[in-house]
VEXROKE-40222 format. One record per residue (C-alpha): residue in one letter; x, y, z. Coordinates in steps of 0.2 Angstrom, whole numbers, plus 5000, padded with zeros to 4 digits. Last residue first. Example, Ala and Ser with C-alpha at 12.3 -4.5 7.8 and 13.67 -1.06 7.14 Angstrom:
<doke type="S" u="5068" v="4995" w="5036"/>
<doke type="A" u="5062" v="4978" w="5039"/>
END
This chain:
<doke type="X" u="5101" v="4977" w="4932"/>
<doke type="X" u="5100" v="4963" w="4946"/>
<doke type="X" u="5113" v="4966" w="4958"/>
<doke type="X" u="5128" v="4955" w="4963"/>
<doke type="X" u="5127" v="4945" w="4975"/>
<doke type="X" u="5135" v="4947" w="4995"/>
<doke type="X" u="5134" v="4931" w="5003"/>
<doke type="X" u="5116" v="4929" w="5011"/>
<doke type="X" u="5109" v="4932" w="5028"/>
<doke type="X" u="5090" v="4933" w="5025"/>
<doke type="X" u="5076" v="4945" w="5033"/>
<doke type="X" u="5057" v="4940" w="5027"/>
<doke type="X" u="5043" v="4943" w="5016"/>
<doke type="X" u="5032" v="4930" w="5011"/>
<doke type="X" u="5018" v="4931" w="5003"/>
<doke type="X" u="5002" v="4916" w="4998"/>
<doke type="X" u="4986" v="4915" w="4992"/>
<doke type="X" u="4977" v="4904" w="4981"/>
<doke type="X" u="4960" v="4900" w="4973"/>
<doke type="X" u="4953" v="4918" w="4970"/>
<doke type="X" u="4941" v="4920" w="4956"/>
<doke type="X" u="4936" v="4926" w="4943"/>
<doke type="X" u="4923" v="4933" w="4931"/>
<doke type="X" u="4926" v="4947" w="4918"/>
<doke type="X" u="4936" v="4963" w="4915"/>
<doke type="X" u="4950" v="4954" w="4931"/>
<doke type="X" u="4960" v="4968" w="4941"/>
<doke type="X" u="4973" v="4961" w="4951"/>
<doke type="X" u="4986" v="4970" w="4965"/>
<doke type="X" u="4973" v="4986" w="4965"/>
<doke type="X" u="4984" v="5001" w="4966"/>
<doke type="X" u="4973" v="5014" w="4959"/>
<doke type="X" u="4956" v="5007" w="4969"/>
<doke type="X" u="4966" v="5005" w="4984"/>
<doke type="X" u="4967" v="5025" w="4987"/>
<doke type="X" u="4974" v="5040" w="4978"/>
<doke type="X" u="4989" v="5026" w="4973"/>
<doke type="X" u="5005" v="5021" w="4974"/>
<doke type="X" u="5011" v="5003" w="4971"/>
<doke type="X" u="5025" v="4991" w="4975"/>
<doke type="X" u="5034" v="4997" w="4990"/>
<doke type="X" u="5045" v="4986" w="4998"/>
<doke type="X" u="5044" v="4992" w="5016"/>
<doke type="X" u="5060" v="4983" w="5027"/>
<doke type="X" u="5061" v="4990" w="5045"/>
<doke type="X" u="5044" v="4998" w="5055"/>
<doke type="X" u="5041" v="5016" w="5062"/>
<doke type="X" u="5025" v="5016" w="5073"/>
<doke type="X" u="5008" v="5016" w="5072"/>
<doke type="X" u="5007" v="5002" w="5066"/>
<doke type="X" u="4988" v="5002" w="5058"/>
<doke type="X" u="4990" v="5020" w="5056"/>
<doke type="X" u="5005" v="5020" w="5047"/>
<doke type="X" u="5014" v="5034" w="5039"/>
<doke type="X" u="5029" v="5036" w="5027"/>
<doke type="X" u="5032" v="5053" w="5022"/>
<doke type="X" u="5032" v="5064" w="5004"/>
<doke type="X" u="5044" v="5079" w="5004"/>
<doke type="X" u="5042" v="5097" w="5002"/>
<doke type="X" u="5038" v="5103" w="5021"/>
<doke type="X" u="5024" v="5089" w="5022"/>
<doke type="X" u="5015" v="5078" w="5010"/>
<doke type="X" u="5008" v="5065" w="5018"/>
<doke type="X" u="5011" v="5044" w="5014"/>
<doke type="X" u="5000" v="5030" w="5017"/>
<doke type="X" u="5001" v="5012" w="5022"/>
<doke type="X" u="4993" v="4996" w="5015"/>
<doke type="X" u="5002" v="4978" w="5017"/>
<doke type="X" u="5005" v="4961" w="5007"/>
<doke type="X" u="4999" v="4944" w="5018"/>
<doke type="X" u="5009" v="4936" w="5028"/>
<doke type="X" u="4992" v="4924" w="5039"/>
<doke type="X" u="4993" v="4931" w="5055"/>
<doke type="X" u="4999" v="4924" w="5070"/>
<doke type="X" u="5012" v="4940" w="5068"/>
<doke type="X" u="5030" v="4939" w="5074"/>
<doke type="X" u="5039" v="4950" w="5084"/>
<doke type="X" u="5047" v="4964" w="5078"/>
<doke type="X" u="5060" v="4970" w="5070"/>
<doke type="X" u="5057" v="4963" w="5055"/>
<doke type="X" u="5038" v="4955" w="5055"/>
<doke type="X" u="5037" v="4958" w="5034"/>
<doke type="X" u="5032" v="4972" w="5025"/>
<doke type="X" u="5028" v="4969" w="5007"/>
<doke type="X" u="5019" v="4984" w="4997"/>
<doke type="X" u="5004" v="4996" w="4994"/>
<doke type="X" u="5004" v="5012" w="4995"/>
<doke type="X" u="4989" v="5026" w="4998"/>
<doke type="X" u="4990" v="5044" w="4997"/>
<doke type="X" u="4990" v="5059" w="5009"/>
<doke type="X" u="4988" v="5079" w="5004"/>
<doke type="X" u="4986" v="5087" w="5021"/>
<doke type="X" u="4971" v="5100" w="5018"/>
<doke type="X" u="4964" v="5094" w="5036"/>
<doke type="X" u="4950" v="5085" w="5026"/>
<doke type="X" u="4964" v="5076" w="5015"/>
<doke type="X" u="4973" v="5068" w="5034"/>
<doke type="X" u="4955" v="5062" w="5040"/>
<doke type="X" u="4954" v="5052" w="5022"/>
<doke type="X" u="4970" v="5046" w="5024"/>
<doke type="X" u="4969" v="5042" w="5041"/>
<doke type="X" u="4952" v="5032" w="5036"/>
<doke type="X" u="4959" v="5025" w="5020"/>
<doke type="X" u="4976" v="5018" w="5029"/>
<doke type="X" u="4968" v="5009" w="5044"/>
<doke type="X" u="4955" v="5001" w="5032"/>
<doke type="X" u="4968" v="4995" w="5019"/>
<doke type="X" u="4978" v="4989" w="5036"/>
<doke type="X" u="4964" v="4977" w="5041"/>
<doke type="X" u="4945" v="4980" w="5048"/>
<doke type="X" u="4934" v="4984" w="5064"/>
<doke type="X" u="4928" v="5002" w="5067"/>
<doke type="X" u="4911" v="4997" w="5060"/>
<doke type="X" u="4907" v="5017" w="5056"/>
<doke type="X" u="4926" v="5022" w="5054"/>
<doke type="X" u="4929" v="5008" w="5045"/>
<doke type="X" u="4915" v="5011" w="5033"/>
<doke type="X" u="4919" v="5028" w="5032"/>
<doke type="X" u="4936" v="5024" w="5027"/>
<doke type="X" u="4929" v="5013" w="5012"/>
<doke type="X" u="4923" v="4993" w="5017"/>
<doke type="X" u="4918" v="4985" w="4999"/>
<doke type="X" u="4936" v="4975" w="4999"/>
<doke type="X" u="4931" v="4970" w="5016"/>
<doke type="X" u="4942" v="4961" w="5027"/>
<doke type="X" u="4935" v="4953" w="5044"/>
<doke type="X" u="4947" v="4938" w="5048"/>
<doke type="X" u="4960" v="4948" w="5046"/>
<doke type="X" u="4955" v="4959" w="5063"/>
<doke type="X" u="4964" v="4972" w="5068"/>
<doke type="X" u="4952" v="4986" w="5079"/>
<doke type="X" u="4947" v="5003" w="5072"/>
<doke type="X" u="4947" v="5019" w="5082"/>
<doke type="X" u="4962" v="5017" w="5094"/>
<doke type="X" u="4975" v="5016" w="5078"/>
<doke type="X" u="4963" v="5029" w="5071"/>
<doke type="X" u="4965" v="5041" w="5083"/>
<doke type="X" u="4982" v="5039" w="5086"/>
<doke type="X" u="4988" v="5041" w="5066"/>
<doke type="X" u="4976" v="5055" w="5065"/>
<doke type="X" u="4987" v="5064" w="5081"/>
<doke type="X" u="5001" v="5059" w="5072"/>
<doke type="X" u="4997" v="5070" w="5058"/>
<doke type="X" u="4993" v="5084" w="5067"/>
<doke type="X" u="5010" v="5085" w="5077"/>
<doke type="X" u="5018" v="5081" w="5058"/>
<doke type="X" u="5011" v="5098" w="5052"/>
<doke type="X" u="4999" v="5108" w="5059"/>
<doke type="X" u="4996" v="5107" w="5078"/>
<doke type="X" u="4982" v="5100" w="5083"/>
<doke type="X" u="4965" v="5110" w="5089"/>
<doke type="X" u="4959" v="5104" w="5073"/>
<doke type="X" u="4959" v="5088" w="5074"/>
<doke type="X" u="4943" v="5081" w="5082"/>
<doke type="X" u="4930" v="5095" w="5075"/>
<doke type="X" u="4938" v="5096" w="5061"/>
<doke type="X" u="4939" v="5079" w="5057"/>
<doke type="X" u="4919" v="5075" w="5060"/>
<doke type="X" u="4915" v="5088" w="5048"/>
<doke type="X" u="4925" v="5082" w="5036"/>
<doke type="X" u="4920" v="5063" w="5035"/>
<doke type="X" u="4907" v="5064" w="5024"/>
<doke type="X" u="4914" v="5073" w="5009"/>
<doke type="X" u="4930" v="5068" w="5013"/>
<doke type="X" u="4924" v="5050" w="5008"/>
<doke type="X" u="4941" v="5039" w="5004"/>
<doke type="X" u="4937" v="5023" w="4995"/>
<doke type="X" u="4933" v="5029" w="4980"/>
<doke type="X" u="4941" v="5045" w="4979"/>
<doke type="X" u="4940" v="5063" w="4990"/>
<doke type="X" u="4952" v="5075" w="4984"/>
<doke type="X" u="4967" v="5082" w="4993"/>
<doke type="X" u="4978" v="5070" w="4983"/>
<doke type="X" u="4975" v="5078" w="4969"/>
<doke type="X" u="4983" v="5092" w="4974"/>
<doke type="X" u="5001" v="5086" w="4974"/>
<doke type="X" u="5002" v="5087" w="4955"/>
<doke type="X" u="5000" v="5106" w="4955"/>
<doke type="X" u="5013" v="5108" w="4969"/>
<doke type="X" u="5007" v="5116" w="4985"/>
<doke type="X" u="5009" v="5133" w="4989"/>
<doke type="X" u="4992" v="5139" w="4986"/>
<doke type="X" u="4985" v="5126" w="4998"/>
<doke type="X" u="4997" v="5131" w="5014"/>
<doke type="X" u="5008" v="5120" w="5017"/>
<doke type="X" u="5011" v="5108" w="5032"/>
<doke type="X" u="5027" v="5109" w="5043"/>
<doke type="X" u="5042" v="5092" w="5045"/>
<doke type="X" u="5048" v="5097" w="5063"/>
<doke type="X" u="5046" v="5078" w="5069"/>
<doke type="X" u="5049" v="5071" w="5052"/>
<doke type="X" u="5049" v="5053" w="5061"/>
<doke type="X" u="5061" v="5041" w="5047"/>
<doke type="X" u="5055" v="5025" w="5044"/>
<doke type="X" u="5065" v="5012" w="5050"/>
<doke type="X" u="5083" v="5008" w="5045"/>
<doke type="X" u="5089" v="4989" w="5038"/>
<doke type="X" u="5094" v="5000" w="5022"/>
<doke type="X" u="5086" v="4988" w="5012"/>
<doke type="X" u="5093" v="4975" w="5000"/>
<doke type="X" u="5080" v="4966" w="4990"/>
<doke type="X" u="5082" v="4948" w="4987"/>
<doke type="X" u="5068" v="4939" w="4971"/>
<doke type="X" u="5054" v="4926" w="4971"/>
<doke type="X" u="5039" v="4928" w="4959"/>
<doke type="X" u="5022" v="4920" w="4955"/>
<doke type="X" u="5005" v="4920" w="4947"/>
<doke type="X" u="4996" v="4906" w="4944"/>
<doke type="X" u="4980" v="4902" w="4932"/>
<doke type="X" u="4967" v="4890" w="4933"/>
<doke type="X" u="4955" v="4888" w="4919"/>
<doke type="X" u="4952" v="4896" w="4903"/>
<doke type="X" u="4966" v="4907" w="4899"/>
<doke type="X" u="4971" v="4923" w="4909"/>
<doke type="X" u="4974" v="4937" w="4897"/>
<doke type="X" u="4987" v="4951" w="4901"/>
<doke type="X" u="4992" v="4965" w="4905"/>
<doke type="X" u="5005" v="4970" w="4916"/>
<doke type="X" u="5009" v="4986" w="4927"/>
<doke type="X" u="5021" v="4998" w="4935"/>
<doke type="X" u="5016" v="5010" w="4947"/>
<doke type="X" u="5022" v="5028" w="4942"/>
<doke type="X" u="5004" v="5037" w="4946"/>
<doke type="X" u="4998" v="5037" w="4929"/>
<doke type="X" u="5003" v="5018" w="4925"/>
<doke type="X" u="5019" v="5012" w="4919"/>
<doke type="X" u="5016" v="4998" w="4905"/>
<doke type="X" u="5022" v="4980" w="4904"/>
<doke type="X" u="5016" v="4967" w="4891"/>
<doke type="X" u="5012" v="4949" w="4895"/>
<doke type="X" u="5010" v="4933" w="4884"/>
<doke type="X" u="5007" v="4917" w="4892"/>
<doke type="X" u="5015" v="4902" w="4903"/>
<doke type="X" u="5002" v="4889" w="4912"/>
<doke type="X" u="5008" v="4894" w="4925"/>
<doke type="X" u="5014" v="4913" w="4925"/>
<doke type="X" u="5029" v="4917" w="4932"/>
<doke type="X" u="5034" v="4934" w="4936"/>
<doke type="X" u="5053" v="4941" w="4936"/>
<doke type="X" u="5060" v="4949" w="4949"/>
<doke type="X" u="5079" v="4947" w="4945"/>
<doke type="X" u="5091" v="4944" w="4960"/>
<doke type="X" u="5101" v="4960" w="4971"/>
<doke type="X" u="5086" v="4972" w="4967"/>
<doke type="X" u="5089" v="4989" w="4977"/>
<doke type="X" u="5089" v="5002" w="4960"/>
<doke type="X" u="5070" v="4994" w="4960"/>
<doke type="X" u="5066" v="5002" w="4975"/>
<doke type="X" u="5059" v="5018" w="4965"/>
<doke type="X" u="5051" v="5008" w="4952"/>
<doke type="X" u="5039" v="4999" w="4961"/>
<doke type="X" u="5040" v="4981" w="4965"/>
<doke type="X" u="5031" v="4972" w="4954"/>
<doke type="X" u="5011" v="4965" w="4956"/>
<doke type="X" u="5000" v="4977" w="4949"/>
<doke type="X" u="4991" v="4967" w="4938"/>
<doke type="X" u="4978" v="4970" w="4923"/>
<doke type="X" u="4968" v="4955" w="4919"/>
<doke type="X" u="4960" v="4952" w="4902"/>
<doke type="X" u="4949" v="4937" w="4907"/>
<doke type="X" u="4947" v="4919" w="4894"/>
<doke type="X" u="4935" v="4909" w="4900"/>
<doke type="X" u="4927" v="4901" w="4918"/>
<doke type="X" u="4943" v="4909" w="4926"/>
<doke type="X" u="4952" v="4899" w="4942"/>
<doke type="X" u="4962" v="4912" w="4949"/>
<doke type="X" u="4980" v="4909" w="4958"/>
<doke type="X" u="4993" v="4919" w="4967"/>
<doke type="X" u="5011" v="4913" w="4976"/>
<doke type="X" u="5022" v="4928" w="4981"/>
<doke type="X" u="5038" v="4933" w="4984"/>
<doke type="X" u="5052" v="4942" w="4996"/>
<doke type="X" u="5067" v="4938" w="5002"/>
<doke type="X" u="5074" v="4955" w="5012"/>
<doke type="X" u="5095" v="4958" w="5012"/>
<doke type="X" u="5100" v="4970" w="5026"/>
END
């Protein structure tokens, strides 16, 4: 399967902003490039690319006086398979976990195990550890919070969702994540394009998307609580303890948004050679 995917961004800045994007695909899909993913940056500027603490890679940059848009276009091949269901996949025991696994048992920003623990165990722990309990989150929260774009909240954490129990796929993915940490499963938070492949299509504006992943029986796992079911065609771009680490744009100064657009979605092309 070949996925066209891109994205059209703009900030209008009062003055010169350092920015810090997260905005290319991550590292481990990069081997599945068939055409370059280059950003464009109107008017055109100076860039330098680093790789983060978590593996994402990111750009700095300064945004001039004025508007400034960011953009890219590129073909991805995808296995065209849907997430895989790790039915018999078994939880660790703390001690056995990997030393960088563990911090993603911690609370963070967005992601209050402090105040949400008491709650999971009284809900969860009856579940049978493992995938069993993890879906059992992932149904809990797909009930709790209902999708509505139109109510994003980049302030809202997971106990913020759980509380209004209303938001969009950032607030499905911090509260399972959150629920998934208090029962000693390590989760973290991805960002990325998913399109309507599949499946039908969304009224919904294309926007990028949030899942999570859990650590179980050695190996990291795609989950979606917003879904709640196995979907075609993720391009990850960022990994993250929550949405704090994998923020698409950070601006140290004022900004703001003037335009949005992603598209993400299945082509038939000739076969192409891939990018290097």
């Amino acid at each position: 399967m070949i996925i066209h995917a891109g994205y059209s961004i703009s900030y209008d800045c009062p003055k010169p902003t350092p920015t810090l994007l997260a905005l290319r695909i991550h590292s481990s899909r990069r081997p599945d490039l068939l055409t370059p993913e280059a950003l464009t940056f109107s008017p055109p500027l100076g860039t330098r690319n680093y790789t983060d603490g978590f593996g994402n890679i990111c750009t700095r940059l300064t945004a001039p006086a004025g508007r400034l848009t960011i953009s890219t276009e590129f073909d991805v091949f995808d296995s065209g398979l849907p997430d895989a269901v790790p039915l018999d996949a078994t939880q660790h025991d703390i001690e056995d976990l990997p030393d960088d696994v563990l911090v993603y048992l911690l609370g963070s920003r967005y992601v209050e195990t402090d105040v949400l623990s008491s709650f999971a165990w009284q809900q969860f722990e009856a579940t049978q550890p493992g995938w069993p309990r993890v879906q059992a989150i992932l149904d809990f929260v797909h009930r709790h919070i209902r999708f509505d774009y139109m109510q994003a909240d980049s302030m809202r954490s997971a106990y913020g969702a759980y509380l209004q129990q209303v938001g969009v796929c950032r607030d499905f993915a911090h509260l399972a994540i959150a629920f998934c940490r208090c029962m000693n499963i390590p989760a973290r938070y991805c960002t990325g394009y998913l399109g309507d492949i599949g499946v039908p299509a969304s009224e919904a504006p294309m926007d990028f998307s949030a899942w999570f992943e859990v650590y179980l029986g050695g190996k990291w796992h795609t989950a979606d609580a917003r879904h709640n079911k196995p979907r075609i065609g993720r391009i990850l771009i960022a990994r993250g303890r929550d949405a704090t680490d994998v923020a698409l744009s950070t601006q140290f100064g004022p900004a703001a948004l003037a335009g949005f657009s992603v598209v993400t979605e299945e082509v038939a092309r000739p076969s192409i050679r891939r990018a290097m």
